[in-house]
N, C-alpha and C positions, 0 to 999 in steps of 0.2 A: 654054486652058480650053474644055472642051464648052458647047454652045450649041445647046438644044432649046427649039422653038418652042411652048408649050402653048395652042395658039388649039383645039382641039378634042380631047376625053376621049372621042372615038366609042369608040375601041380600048381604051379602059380597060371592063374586064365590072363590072358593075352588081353584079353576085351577089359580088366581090371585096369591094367598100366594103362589103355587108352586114357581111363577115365581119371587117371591123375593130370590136374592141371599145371605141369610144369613147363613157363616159358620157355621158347626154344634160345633167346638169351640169357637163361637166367644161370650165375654161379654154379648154383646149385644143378645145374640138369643129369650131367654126367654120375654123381657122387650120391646123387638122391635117388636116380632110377635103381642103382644097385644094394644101396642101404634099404629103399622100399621090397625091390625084390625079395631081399633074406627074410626082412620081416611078415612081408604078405605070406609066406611060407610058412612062417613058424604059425601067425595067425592072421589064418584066412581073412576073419569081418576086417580085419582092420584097413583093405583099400578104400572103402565110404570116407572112415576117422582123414586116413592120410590125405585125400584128396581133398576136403575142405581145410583141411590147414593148409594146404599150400593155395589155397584160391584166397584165403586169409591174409596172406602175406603181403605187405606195403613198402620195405624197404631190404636192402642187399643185405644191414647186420643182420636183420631179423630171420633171412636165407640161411645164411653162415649158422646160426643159433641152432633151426633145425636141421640142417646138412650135420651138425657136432652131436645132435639127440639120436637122429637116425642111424647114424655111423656107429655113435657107441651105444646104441641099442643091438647093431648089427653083432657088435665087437662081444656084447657081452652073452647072446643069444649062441653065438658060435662055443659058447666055454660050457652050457647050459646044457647039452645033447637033450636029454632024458630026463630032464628035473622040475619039467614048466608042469605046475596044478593048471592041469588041463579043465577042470571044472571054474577053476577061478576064471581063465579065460577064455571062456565058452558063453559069456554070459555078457546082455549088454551094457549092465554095470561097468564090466571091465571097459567097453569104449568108452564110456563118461570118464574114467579114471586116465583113459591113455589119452583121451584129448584134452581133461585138464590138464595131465603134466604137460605133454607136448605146448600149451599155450602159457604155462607160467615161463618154460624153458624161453620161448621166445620173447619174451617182455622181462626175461630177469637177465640184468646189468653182468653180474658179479658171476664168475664162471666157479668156481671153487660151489654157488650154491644149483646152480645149473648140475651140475655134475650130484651133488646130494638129492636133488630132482631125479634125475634117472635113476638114482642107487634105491631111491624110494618106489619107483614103477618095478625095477630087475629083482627086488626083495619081495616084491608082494606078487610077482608071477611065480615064485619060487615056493614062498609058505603054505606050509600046509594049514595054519592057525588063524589067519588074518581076516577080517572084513573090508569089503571095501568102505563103509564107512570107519573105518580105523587110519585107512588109506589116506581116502578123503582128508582128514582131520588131519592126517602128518603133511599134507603137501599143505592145507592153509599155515598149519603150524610153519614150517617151515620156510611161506613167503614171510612170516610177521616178523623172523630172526633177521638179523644182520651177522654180519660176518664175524662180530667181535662176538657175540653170542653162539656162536656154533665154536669158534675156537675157545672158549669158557666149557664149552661143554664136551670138546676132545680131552683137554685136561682132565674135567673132573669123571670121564668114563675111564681112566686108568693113571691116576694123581702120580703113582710109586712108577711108571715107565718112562711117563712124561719127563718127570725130575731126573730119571737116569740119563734120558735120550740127551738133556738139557746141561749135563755136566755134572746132576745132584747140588744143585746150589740150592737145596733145600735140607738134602738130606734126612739121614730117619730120626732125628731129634738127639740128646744128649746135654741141651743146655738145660737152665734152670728152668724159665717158662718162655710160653711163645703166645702165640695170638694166630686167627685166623686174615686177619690184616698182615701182619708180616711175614707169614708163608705168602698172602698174595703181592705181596709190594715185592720179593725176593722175584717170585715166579714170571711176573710181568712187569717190570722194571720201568718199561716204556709208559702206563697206566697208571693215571692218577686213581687217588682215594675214591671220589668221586664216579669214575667212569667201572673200576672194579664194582663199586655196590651198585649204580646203573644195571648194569651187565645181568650179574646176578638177581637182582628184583624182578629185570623179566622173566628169566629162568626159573624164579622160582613162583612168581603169579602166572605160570603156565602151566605149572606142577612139573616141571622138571630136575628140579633140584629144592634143597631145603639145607636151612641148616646155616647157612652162611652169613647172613645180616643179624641174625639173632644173637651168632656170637660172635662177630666180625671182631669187635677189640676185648672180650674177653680175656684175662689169663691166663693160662693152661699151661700142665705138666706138659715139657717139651717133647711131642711125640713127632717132629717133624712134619716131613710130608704125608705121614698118616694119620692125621688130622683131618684129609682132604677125603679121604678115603670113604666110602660109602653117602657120600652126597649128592650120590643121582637119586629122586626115585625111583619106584618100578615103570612107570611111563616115559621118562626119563632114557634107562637105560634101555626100552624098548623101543623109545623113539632113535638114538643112537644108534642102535643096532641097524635098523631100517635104513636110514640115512648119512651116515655117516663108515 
């Protein structure tokens, strides 16, 4: 993670913060002037992006939303010093990408995906590998998921930690045979049959995962929770990486 020092806004222009439209009632005034500063710092174009999303704005959650994006953009830009691919953001591409996140951030409900929104912006100002149409593609990807769908996909990005962290109530196998249904019915208990292969069909008609309907009630030499084990694809665990 990048890590920029904001001990001085000499370099940030005056005439910029005019031109943010922030009411002088609004939540947000205090907590946004200074989340905006750090970031107009790190990068410049961005007072244009910031100032139409705030002129955007129609109600107090939808304040609180970006006041939470700005802040831990701030938050995570301070960790960052020396690491931002200054060429990725030097280009106007990069504003198209930071006002789509900024605008899914404000229209998305569920804060746990809010937060995978930013981790998707703070990873792709970092990479030295990335497109912004790859970019692009993770943040639509990532409005289509629901929250049961991102936590299917925490598990199957590290199946053998998950079961540890979880008590190993799956454990590394030893019985006669298992199934891919019964590792999931152990793991998510709460989850019917139904809602596990839901879950996973999106996952995997998105190419994120494979593997798991085809042999859902299969029999299998009991190998545990490494069973589970390499059922991300490579899109998959690179979508993860970014987002999660």
């Amino acid at each position: 993670m990048l890590t920029y020092a904001y001990t001085n806004y000499d370099c940030f222009k005056e005439t910029r913060m005019s031109e943010l439209a922030i009411p002088e009632d609004s939540q947000l005034k205090t907590g946004a002037i200074v989340a905006i500063k750090a970031l107009a710092a790190a990068v410049p174009s961005l007072g244009g992006t910031l100032n139409s999303l705030m002129n955007d704005l129609q109600a107090i959650r939808k304040e609180r939303r970006l006041l939470e994006f700005l802040e831990g953009m701030k938050q995570d830009l301070d960790q960052m010093q020396d690491k931002i691919n200054q060429d990725f953001i030097s280009r106007d591409d990069f504003l198209d990408i930071f006002e789509n996140t900024a605008k899914k951030i404000i229209n998305t409900r569920q804060e746990e995906k809010r937060h995978s929104f930013r981790r998707i912006l703070t990873n792709a100002m970092l990479s030295s590998d990335v497109t912004y149409d790859e970019i692009e593609e993770f943040l639509n990807l990532l409005d289509r998921l629901r929250i049961e769908h991102m936590f299917l996909l925490r598990i199957l990005r590290d199946p053998i930690d998950y079961d540890k962290r979880t008590g190993n109530r799956v454990g590394p196998g030893g019985g006669i045979t298992t199934s891919i249904n019964q590792i999931m019915e152990t793991l998510l208990p709460d989850w019917s049959e139904e809602q596990i292969l839901e879950v996973a069909a999106v996952l995997e008609n998105e190419r994120l995962a494979h593997g798991i309907r085809s042999r859902f009630k299969t029999m299998m030499t009991d190998k545990g929770i490494n069973h589970l084990v390499n059922s991300l694809t490579s899109k998959g665990l690179r979508f993860c990486s970014f987002a999660l």
